[in-house]
PAPA-476798 format. One record per residue: x, y, z of N, C-alpha, C in turn. Coordinates in steps of 0.001 Angstrom, whole numbers, plus 500000, padded with zeros to 6 digits. Example, Ala and Ser with C-alpha at 12.3 -4.5 7.8 and 13.67 -1.06 7.14 Angstrom:
# PAPA-476798
513190494310507800512300495500507800513200496700507800 512850497750507080513670498940507140512900500030507870 
//
This chain:
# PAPA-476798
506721495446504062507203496683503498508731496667503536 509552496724502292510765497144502338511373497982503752 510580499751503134511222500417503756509957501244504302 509867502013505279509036502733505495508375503527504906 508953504414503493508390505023502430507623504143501048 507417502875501209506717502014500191505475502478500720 504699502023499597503493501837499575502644500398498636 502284499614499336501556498469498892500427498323498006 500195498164497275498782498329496294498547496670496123 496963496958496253496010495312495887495096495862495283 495049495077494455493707495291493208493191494198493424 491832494333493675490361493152493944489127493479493163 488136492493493063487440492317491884486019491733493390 484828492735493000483860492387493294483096491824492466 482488490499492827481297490276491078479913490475491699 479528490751492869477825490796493204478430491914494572 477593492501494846477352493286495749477692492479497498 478754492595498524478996492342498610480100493203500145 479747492099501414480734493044502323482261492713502386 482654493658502038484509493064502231484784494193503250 485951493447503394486614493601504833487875493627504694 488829494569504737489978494805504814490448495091506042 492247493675506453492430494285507942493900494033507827 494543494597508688496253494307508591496332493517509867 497651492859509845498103491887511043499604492602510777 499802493745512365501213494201511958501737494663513497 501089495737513756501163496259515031500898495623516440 499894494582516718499550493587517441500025492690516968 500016492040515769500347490649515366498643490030515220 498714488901515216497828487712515386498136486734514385 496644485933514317496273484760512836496015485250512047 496140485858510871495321486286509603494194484987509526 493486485308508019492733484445507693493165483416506767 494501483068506614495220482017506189495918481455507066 495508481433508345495812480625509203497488480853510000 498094481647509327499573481980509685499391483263510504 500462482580511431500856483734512672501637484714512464 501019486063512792502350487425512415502830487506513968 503905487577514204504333488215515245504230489859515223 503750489974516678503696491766516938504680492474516816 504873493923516645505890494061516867506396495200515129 504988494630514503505371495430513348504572496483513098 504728497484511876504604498940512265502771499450512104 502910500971512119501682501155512513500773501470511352 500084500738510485499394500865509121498634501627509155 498208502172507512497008502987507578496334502395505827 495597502402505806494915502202504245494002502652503820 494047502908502492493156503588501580492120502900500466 491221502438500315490448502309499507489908502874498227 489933502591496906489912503243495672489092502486494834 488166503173494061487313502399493482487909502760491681 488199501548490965488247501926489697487344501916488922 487863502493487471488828503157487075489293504079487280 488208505118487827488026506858488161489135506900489012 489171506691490394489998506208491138489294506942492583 487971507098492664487410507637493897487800506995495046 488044508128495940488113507534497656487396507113497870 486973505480498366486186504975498893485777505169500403 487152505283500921487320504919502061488588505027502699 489036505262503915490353505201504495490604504661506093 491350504002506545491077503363508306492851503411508670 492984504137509697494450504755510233494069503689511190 493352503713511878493456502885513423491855502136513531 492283500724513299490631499384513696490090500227514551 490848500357515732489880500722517169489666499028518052 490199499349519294489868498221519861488824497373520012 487729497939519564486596496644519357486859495836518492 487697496359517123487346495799515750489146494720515678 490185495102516595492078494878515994491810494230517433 492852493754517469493659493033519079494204494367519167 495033494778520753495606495614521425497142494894521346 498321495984520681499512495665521278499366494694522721 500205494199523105500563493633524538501689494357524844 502038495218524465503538496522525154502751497512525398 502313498151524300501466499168524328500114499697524922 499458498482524305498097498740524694497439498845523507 497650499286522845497444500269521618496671499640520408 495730500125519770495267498712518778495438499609516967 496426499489516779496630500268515769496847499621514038 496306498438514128496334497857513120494850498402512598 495256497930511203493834498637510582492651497631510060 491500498339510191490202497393509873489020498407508965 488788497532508007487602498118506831486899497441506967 485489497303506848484082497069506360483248497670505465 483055497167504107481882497856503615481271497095502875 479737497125502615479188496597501503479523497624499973 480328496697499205481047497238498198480189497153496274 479800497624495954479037497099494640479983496373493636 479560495868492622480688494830491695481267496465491069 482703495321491407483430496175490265485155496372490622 485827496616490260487329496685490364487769497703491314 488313497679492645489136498601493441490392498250493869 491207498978494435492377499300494814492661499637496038 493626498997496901493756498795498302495092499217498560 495573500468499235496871500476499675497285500721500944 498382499567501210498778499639502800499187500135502798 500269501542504120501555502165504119501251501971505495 502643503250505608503052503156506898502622504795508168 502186504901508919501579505725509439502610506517509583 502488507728508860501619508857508305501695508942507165 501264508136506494501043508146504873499525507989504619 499095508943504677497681509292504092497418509304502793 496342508988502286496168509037501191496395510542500332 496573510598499621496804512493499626495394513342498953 494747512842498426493083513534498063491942512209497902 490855512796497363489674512082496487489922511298496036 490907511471495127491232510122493820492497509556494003 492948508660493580494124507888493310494796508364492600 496119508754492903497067509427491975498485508355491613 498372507612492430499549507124492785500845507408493722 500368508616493928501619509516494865501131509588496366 501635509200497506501695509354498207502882510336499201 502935510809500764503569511304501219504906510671501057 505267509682502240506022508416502509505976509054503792 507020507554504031506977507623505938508653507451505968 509263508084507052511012507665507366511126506528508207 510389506238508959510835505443510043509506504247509722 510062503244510733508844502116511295509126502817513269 509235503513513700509390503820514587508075503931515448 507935503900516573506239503484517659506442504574517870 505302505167517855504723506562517877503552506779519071 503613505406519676502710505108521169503506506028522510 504238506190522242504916506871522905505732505890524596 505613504428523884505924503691525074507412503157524688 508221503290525891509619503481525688510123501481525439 510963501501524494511862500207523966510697499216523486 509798499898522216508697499216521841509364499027520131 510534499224520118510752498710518247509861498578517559 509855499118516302508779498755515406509646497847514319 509039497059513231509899496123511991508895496508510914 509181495511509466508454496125508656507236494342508578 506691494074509657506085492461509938504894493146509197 504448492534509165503083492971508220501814491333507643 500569491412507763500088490510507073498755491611506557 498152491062505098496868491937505386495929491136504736 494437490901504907493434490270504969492475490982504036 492327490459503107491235491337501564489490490001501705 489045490522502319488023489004502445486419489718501827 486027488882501266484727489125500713484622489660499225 485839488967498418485978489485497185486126487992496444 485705488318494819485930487598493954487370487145493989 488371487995493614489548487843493064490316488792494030 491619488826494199492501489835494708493992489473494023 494733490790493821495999490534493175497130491614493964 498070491174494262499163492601494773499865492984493763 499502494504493570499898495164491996500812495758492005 501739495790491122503298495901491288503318497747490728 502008498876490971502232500194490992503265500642491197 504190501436490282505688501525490727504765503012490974 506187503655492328506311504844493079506643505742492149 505744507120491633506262508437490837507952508517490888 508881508005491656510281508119491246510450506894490398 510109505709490568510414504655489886509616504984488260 508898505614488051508177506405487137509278507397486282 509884508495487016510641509524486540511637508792486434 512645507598487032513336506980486381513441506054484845 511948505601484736511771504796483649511764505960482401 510748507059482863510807508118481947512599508805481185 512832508850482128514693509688481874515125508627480966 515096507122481720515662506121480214515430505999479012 514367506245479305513642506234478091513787507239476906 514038508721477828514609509719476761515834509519476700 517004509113477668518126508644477146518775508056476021 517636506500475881517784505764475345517817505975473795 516488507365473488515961507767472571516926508641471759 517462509810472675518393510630472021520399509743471502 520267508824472760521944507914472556521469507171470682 519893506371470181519736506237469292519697507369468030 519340508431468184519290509465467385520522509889466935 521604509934468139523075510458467797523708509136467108 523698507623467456523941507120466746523791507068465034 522487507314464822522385507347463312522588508557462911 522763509603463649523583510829462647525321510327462445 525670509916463460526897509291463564527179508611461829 526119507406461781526711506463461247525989507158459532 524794508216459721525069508748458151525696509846458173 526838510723458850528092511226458102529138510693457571 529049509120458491530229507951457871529655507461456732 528782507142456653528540506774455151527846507848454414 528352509028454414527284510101453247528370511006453042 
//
């Protein structure tokens, strides 16, 4: 994660019915399932599950729970996140953030809260948080990380766009009083 107010989107493709498993490597650290080591130390995830096109809540996991994540080694704390479900075929949507970024309803809007900080919220003193992060999409056909721009990156493209539209409009009144 850039900054604490991003939000991550993965789009995955079920083709048969099927358990996937969504997990982050951030807050503890560990091996993902590509074999690479995260160091601990990074912040505290939460994710949302979305089934397309509609964009229904599938699902949401703030905290694995220590049976399912490793435990900080500062903390204690097992706050990385873990999904399981048997999922039917078909196209969904996976987004990481940063805790307290909840999903905001039922459906997928694209808008989320945001978060200010990567700051430990364990309440255990000189525990830094970073933006370390790995996350694990397993039991799917296909998976892609989808470049969903944020409702401001949205209202920016929009404003250019009318910019762009009206700077062309004044141009050609411009250029037929010069020639008319």
């Amino acid at each position: 994660m850039p900054n604490p107010g991003t939000v991550q989107f993965f789009d995955f493709t079920v083709g048969a019915a099927s358990n996937v498993t969504l997990r982050s490597w951030s807050y503890a650290g560990g091996v993902n399932a590509a074999g690479q080591t995260i160091a601990r130390g990074g912040f505290d995830p939460i994710l949302a599950l979305f089934a397309l096109p509609g964009g229904g809540l599938v699902g949401q996991n703030d905290d694995g729970g220590a049976s399912l994540v490793a435990a900080d080694a500062v903390s204690g704390r097992a706050w990385d996140t873990f999904f399981s479900a048997v999922l039917d075929p078909g196209l969904y949507r996976v987004s990481v953030m940063v805790y307290p970024n909840f999903a905001p309803g039922n459906v997928f809007t694209g808008t989320f809260a945001g978060a200010s900080t990567f700051a430990d919220v364990s309440g255990t003193a000189n525990n830094p948080r970073s933006n370390e992060w790995a996350f694990d999409i397993l039991g799917v056909e296909s998976a892609v990380q989808n470049g969903v721009p944020e409702p401001a990156s949205w209202a920016l493209l929009i404003a250019g766009f009318g910019l762009t539209g009206a700077a062309m409009r004044r141009r050609r009144r411009t250029m037929r009083s010069v020639t008319g």
